[in-house]
PyMOL Python script that loads the backbone (N, CA, C, O; Angstrom):
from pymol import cmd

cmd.read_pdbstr("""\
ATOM      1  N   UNK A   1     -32.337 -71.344  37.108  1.00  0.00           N
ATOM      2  CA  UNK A   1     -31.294 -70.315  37.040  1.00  0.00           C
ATOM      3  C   UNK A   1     -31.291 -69.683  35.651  1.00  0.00           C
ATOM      4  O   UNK A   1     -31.334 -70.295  34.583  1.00  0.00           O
ATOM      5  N   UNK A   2     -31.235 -68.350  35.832  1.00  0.00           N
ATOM      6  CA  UNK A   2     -31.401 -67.326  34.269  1.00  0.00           C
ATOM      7  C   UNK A   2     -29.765 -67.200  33.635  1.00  0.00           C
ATOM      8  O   UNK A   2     -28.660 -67.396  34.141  1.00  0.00           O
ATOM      9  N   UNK A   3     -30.163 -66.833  32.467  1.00  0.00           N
ATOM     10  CA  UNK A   3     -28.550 -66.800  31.719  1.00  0.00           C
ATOM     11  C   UNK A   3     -28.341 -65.567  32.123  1.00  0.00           C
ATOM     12  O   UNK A   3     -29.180 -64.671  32.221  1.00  0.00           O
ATOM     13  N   UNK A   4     -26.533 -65.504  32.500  1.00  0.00           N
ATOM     14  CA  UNK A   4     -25.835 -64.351  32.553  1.00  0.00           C
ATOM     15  C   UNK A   4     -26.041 -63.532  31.746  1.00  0.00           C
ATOM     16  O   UNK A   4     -25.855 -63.633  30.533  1.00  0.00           O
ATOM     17  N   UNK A   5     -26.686 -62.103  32.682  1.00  0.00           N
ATOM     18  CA  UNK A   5     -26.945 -61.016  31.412  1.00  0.00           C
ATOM     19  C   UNK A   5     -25.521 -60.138  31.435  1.00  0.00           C
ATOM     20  O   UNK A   5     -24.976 -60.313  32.525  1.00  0.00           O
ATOM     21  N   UNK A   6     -24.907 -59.429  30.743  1.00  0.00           N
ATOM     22  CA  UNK A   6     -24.062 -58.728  30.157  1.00  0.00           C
ATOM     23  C   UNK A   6     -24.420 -57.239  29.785  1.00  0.00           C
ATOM     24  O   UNK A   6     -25.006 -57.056  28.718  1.00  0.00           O
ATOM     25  N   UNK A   7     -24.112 -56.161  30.588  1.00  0.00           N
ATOM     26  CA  UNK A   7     -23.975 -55.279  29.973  1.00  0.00           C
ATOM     27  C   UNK A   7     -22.963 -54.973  28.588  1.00  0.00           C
ATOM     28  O   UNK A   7     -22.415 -55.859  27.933  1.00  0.00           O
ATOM     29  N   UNK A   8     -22.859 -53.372  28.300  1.00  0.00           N
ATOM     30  CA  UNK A   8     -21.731 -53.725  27.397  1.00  0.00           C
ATOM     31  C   UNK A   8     -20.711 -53.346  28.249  1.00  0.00           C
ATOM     32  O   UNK A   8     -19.699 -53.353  27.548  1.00  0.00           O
ATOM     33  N   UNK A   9     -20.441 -53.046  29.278  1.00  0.00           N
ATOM     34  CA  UNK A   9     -19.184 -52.155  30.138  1.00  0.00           C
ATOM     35  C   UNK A   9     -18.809 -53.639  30.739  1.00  0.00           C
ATOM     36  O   UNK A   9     -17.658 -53.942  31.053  1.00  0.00           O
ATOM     37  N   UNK A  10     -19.745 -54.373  30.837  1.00  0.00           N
ATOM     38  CA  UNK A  10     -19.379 -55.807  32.060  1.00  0.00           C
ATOM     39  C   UNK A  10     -18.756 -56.356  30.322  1.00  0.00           C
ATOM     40  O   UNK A  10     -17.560 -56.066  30.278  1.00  0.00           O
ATOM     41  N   UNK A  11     -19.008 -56.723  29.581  1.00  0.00           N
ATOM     42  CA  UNK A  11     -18.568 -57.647  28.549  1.00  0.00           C
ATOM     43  C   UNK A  11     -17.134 -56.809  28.170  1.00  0.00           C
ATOM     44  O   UNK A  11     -16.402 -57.592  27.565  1.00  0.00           O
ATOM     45  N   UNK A  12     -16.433 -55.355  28.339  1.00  0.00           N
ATOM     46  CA  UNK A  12     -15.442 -55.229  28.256  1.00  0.00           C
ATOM     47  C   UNK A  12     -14.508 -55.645  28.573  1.00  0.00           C
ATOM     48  O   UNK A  12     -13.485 -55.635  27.889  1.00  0.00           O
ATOM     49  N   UNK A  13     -14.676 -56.376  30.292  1.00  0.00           N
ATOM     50  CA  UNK A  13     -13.677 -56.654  31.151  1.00  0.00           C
ATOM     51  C   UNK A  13     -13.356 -58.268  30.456  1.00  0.00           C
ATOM     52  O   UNK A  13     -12.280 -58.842  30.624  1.00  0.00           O
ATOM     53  N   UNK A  14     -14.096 -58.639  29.944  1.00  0.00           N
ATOM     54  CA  UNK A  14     -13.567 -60.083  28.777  1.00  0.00           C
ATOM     55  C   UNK A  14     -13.082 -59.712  27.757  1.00  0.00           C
ATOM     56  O   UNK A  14     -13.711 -60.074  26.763  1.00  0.00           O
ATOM     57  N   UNK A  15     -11.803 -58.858  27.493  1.00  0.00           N
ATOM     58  CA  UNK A  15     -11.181 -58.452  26.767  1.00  0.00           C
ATOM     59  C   UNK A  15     -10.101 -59.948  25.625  1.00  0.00           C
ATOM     60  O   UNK A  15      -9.885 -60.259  24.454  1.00  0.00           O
ATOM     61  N   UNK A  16      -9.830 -60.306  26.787  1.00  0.00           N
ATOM     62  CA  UNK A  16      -8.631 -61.595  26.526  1.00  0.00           C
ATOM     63  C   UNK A  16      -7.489 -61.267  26.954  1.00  0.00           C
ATOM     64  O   UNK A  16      -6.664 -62.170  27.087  1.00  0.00           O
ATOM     65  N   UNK A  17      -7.193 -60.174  27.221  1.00  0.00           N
ATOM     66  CA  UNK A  17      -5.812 -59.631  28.256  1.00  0.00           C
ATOM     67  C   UNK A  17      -5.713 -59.736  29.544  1.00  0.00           C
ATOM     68  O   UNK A  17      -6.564 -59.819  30.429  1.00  0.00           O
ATOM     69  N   UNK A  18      -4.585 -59.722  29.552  1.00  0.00           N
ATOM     70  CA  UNK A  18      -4.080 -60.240  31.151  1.00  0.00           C
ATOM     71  C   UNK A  18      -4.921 -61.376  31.763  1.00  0.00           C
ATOM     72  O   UNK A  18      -5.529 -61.136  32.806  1.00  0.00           O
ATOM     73  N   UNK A  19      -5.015 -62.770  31.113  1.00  0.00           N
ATOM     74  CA  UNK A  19      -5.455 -63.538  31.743  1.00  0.00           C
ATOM     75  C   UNK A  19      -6.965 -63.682  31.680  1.00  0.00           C
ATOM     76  O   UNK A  19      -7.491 -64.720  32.083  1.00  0.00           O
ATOM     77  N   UNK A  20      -7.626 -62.757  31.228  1.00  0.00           N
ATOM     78  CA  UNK A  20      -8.931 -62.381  31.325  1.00  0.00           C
ATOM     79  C   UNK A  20      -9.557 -63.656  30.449  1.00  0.00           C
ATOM     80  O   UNK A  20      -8.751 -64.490  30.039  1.00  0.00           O
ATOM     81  N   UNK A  21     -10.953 -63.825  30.158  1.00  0.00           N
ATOM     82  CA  UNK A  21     -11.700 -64.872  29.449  1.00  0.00           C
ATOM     83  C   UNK A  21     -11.389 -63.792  28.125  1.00  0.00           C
ATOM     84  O   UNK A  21     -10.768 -62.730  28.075  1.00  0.00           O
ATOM     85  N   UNK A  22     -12.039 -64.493  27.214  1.00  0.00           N
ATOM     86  CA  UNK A  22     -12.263 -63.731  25.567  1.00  0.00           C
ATOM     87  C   UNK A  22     -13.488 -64.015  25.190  1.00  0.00           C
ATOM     88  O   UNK A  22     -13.890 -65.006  24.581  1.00  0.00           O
ATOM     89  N   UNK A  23     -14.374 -62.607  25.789  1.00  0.00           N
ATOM     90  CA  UNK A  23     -16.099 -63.052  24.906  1.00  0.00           C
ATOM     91  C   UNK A  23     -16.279 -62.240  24.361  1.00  0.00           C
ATOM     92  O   UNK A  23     -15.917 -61.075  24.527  1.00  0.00           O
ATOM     93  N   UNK A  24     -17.141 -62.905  23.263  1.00  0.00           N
ATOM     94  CA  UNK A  24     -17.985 -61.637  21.945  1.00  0.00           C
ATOM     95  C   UNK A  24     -19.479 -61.583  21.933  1.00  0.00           C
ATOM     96  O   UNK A  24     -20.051 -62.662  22.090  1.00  0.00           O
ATOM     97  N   UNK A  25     -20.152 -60.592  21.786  1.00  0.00           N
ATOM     98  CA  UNK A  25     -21.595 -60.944  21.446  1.00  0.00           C
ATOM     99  C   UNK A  25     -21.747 -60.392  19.947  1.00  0.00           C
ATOM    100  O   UNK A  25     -21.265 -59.549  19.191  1.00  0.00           O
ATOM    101  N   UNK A  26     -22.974 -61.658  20.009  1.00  0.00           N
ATOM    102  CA  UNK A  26     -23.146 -61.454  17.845  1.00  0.00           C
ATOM    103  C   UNK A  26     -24.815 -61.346  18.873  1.00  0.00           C
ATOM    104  O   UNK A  26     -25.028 -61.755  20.014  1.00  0.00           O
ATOM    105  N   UNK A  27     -25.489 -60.836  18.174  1.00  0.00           N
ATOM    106  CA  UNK A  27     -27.423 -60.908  18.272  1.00  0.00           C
ATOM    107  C   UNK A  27     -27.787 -60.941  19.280  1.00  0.00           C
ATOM    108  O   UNK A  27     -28.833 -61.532  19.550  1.00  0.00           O
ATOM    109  N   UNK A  28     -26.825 -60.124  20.480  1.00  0.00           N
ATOM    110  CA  UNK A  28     -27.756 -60.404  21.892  1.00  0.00           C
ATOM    111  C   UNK A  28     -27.059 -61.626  22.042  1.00  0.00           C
ATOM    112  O   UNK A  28     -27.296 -61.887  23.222  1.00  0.00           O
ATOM    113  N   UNK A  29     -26.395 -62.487  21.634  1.00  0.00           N
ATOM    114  CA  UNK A  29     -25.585 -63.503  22.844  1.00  0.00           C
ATOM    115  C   UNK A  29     -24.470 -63.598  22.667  1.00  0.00           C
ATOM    116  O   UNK A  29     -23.785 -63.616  21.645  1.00  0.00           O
ATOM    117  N   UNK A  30     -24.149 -63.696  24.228  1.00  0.00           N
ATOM    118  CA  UNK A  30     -22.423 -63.907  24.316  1.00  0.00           C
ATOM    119  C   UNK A  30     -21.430 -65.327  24.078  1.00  0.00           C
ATOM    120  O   UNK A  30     -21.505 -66.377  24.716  1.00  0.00           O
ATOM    121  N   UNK A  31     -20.685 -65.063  23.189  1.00  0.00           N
ATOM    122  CA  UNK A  31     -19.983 -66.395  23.357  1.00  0.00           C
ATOM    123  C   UNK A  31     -18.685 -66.369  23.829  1.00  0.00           C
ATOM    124  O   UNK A  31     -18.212 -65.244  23.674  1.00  0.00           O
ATOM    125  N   UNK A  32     -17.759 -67.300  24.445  1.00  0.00           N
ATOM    126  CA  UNK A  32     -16.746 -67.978  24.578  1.00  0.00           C
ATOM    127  C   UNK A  32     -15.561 -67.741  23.999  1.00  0.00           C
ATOM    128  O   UNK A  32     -14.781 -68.581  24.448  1.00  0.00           O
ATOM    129  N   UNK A  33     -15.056 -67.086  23.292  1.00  0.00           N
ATOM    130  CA  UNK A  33     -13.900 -67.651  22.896  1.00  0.00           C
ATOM    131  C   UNK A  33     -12.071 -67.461  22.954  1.00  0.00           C
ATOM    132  O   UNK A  33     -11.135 -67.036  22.278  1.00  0.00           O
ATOM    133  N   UNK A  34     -12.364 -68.080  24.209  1.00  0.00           N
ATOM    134  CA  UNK A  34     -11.276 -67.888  24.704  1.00  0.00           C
ATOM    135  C   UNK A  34     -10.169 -69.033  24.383  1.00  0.00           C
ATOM    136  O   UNK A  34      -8.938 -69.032  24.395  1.00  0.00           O
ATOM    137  N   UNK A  35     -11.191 -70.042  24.082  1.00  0.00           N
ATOM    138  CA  UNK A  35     -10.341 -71.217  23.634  1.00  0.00           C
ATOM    139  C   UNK A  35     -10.267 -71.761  22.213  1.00  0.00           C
ATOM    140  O   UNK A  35      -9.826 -72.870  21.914  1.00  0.00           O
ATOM    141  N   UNK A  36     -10.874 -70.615  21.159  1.00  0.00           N
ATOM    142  CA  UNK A  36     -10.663 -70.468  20.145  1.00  0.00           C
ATOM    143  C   UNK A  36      -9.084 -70.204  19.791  1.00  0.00           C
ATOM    144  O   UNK A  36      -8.339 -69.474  20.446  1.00  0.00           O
ATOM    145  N   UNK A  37      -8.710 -70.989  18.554  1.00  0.00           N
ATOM    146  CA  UNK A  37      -7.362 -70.955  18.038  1.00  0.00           C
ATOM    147  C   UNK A  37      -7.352 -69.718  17.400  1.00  0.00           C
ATOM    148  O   UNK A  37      -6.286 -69.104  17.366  1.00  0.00           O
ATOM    149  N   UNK A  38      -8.700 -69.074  16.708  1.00  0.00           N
ATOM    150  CA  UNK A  38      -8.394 -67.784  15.762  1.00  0.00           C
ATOM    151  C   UNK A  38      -8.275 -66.711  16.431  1.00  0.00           C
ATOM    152  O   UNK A  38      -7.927 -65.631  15.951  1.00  0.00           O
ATOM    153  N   UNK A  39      -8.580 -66.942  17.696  1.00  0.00           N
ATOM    154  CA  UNK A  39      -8.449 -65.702  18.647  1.00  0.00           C
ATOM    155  C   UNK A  39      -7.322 -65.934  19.658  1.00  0.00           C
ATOM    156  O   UNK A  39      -7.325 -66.748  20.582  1.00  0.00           O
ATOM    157  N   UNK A  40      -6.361 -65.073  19.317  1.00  0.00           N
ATOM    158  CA  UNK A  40      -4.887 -64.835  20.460  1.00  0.00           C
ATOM    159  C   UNK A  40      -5.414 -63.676  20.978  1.00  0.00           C
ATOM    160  O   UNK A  40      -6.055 -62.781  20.428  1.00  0.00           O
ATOM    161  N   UNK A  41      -4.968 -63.856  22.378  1.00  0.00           N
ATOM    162  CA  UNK A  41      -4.864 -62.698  23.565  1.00  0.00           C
ATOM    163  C   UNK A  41      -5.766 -62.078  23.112  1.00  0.00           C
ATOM    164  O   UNK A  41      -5.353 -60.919  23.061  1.00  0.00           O
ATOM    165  N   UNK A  42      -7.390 -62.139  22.506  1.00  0.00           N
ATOM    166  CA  UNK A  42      -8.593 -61.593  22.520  1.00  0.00           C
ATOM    167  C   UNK A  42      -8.484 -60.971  21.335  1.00  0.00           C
ATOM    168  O   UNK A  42      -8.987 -59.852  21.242  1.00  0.00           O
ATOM    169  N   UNK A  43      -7.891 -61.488  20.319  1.00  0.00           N
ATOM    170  CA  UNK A  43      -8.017 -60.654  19.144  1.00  0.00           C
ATOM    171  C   UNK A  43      -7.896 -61.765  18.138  1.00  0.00           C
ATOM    172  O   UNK A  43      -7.257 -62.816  18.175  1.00  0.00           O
ATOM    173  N   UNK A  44      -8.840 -61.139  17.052  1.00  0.00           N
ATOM    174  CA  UNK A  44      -9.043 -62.385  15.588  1.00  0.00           C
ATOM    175  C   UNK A  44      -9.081 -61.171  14.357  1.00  0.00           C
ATOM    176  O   UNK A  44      -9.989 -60.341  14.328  1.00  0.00           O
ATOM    177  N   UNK A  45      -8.155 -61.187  13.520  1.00  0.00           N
ATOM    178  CA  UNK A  45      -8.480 -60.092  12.622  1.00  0.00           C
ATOM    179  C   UNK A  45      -8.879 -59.117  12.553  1.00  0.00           C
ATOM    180  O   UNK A  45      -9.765 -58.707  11.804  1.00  0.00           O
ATOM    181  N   UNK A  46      -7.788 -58.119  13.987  1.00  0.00           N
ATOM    182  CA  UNK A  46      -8.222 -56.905  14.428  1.00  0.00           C
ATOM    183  C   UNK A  46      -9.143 -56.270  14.907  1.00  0.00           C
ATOM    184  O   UNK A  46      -9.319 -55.084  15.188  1.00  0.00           O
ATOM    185  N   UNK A  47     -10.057 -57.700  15.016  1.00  0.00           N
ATOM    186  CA  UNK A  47     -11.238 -57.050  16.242  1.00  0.00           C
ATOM    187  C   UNK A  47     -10.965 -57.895  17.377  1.00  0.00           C
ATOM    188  O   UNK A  47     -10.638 -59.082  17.393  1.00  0.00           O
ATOM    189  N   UNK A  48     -11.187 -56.951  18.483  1.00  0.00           N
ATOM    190  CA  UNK A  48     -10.917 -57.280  20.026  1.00  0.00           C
ATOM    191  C   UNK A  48     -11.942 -57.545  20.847  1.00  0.00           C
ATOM    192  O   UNK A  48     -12.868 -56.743  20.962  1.00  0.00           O
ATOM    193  N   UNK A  49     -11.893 -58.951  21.660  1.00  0.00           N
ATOM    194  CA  UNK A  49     -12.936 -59.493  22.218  1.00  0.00           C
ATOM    195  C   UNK A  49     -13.237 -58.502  23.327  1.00  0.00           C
ATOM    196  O   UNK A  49     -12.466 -57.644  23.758  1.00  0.00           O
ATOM    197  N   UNK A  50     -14.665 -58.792  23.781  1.00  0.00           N
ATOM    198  CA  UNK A  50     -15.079 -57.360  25.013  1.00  0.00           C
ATOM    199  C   UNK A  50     -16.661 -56.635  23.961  1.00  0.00           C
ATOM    200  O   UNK A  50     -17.697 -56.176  24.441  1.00  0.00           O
ATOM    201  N   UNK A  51     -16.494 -56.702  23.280  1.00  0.00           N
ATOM    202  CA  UNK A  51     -17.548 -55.961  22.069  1.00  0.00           C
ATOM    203  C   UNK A  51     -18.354 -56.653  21.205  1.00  0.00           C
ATOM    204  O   UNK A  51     -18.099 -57.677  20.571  1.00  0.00           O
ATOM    205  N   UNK A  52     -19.701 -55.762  21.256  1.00  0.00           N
ATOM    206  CA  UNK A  52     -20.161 -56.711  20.340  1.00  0.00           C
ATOM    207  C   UNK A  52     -20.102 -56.629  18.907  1.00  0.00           C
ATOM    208  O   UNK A  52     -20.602 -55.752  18.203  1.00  0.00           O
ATOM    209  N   UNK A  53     -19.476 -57.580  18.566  1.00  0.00           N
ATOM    210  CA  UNK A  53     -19.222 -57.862  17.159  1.00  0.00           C
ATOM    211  C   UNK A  53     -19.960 -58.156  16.047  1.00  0.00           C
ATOM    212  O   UNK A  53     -19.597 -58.742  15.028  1.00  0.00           O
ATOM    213  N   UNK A  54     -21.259 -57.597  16.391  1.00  0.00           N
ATOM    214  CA  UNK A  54     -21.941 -58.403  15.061  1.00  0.00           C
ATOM    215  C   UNK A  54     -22.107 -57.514  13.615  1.00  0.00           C
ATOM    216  O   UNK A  54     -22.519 -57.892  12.518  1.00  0.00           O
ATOM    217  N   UNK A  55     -21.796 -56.667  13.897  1.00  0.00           N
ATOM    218  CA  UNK A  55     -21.990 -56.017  12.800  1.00  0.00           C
ATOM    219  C   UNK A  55     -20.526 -56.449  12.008  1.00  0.00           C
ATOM    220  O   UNK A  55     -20.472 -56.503  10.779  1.00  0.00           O
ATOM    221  N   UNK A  56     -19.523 -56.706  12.760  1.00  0.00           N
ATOM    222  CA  UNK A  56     -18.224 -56.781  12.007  1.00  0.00           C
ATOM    223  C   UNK A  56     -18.451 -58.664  11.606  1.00  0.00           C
ATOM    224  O   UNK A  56     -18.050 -59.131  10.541  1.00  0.00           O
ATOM    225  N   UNK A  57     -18.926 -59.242  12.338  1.00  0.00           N
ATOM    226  CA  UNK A  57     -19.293 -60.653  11.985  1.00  0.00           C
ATOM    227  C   UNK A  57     -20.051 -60.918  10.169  1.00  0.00           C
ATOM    228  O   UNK A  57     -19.909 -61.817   9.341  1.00  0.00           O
ATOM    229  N   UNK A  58     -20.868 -59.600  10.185  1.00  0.00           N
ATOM    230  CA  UNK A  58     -21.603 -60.077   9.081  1.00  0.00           C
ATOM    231  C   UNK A  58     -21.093 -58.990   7.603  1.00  0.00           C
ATOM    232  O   UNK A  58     -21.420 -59.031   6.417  1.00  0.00           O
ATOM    233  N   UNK A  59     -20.219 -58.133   8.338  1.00  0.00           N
ATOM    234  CA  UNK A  59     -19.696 -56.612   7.094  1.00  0.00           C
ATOM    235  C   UNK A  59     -18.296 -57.634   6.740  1.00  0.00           C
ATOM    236  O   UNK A  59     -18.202 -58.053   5.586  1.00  0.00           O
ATOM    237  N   UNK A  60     -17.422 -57.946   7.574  1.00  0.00           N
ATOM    238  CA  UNK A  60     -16.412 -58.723   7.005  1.00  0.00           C
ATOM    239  C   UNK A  60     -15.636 -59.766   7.283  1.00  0.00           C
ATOM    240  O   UNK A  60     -14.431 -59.883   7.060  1.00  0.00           O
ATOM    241  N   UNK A  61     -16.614 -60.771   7.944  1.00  0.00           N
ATOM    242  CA  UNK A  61     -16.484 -62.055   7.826  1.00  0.00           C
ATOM    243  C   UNK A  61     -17.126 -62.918   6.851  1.00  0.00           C
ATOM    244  O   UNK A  61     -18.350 -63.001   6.746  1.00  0.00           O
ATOM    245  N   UNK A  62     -16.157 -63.667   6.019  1.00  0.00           N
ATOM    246  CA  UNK A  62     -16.220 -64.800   5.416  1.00  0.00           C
ATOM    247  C   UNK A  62     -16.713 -65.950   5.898  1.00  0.00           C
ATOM    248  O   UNK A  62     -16.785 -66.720   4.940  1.00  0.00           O
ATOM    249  N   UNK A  63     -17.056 -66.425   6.784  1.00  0.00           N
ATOM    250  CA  UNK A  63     -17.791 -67.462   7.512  1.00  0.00           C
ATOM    251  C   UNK A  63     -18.873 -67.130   7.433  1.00  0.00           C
ATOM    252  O   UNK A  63     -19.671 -67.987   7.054  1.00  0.00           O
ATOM    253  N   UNK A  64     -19.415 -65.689   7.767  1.00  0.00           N
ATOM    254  CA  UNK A  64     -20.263 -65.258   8.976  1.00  0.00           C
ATOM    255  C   UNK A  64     -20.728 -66.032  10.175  1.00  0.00           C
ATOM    256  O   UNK A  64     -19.851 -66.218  11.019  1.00  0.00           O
ATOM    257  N   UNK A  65     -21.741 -66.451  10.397  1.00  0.00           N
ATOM    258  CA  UNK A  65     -22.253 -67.287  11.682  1.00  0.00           C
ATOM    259  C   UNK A  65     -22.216 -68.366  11.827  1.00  0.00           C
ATOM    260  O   UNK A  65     -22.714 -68.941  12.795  1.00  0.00           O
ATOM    261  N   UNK A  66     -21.518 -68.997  10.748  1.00  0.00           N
ATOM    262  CA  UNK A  66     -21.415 -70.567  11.161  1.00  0.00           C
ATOM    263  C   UNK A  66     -20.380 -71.060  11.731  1.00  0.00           C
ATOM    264  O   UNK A  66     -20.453 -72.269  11.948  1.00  0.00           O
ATOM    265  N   UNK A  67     -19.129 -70.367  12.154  1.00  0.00           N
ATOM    266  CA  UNK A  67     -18.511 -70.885  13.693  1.00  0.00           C
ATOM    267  C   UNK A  67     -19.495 -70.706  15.207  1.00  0.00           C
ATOM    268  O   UNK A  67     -19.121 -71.275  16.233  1.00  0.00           O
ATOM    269  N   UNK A  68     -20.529 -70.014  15.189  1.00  0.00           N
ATOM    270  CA  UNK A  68     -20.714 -69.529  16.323  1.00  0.00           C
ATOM    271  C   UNK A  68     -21.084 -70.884  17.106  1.00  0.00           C
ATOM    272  O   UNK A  68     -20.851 -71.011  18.308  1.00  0.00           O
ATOM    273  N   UNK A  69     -21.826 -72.132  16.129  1.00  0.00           N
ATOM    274  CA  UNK A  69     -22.502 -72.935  17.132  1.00  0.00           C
ATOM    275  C   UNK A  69     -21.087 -73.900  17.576  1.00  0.00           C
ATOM    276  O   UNK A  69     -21.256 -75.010  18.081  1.00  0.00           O
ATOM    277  N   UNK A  70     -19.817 -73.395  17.349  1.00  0.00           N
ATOM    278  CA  UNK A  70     -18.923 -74.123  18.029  1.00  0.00           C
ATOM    279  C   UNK A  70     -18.796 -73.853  19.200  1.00  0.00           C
ATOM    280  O   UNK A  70     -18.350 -74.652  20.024  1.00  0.00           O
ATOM    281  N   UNK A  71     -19.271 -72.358  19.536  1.00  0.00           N
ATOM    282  CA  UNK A  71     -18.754 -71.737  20.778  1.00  0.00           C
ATOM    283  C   UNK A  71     -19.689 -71.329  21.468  1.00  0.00           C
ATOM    284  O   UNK A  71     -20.705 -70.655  21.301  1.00  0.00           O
ATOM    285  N   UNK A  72     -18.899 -72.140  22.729  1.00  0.00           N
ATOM    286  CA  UNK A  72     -19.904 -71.664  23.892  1.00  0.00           C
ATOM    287  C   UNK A  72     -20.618 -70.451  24.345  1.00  0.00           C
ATOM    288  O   UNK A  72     -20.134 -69.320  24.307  1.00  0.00           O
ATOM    289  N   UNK A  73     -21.730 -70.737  24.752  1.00  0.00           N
ATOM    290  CA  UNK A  73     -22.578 -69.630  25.143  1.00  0.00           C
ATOM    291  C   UNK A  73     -22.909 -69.436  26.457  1.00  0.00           C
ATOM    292  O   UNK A  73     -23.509 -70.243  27.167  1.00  0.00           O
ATOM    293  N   UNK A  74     -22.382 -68.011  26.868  1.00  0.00           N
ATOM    294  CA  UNK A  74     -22.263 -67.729  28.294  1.00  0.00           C
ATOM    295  C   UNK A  74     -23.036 -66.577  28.719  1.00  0.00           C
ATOM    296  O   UNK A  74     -22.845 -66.051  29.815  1.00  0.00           O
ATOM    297  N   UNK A  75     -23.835 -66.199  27.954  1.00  0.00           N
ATOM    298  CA  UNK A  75     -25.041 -65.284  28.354  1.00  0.00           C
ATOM    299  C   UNK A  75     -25.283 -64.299  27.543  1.00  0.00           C
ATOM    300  O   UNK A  75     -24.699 -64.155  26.469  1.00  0.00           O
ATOM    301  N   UNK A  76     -26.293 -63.428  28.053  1.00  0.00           N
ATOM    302  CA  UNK A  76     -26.661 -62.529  26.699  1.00  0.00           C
ATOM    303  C   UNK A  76     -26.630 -61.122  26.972  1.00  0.00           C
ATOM    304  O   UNK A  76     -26.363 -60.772  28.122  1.00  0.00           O
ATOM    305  N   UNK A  77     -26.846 -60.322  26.152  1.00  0.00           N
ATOM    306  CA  UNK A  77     -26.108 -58.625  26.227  1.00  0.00           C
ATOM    307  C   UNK A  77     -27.310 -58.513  26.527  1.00  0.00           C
ATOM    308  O   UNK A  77     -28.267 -59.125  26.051  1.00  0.00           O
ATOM    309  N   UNK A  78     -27.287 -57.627  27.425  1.00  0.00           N
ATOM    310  CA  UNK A  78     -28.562 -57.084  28.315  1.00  0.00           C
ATOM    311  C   UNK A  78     -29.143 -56.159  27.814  1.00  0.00           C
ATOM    312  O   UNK A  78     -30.370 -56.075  27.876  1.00  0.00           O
ATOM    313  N   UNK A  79     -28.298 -55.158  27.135  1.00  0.00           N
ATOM    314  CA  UNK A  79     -28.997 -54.073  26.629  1.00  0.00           C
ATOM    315  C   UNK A  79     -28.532 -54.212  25.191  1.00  0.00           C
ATOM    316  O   UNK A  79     -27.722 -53.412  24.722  1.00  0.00           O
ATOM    317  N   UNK A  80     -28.950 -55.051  24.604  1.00  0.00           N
ATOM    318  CA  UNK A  80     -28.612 -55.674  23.116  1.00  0.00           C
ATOM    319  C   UNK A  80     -30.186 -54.890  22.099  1.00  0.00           C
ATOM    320  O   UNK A  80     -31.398 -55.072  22.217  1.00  0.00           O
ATOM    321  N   UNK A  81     -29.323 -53.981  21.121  1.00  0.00           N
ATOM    322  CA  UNK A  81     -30.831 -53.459  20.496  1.00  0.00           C
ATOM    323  C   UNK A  81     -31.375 -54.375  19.646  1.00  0.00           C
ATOM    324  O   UNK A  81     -32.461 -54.151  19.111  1.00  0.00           O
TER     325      UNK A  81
END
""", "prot")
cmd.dss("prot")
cmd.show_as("cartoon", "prot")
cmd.util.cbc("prot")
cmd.orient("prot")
């Protein structure tokens, strides 16, 4: 079985609202985080889950990528450049 591919219009509907999951893609993969504490109702420091985030992951995050291997990985952006 192949990993869930993700457009970007399908990865919108994982916003984190109304019940929805909360996913982000950083590099072509999607993660999880819906059960992240830094993320309420799909949002972590004004960016909103549904999008891919990587450019905002690495312009103004202080971590950068080293939460990611906490979070689960649920497939990859299909049309990821």
């Amino acid at each position: 079985m192949g990993e869930k591919r993700f457009t970007r219009n399908d990865l919108q509907q994982y916003n984190g609202k109304d019940g929805n999951p909360a996913y982000i893609a950083i590099n072509g993969i999607v993660y999880d985080v819906s059960d992240s504490p830094a993320w309420v109702n799909g949002k972590h420091h004004g960016h909103q889950a549904g999008y891919d985030l990587t450019d905002a992951l690495y312009k103004d995050s202080p971590h950068k990528d080293r939460v990611l291997a906490n979070l689960p990985k649920v497939g990859v952006l299909a049309d990821a450049d």
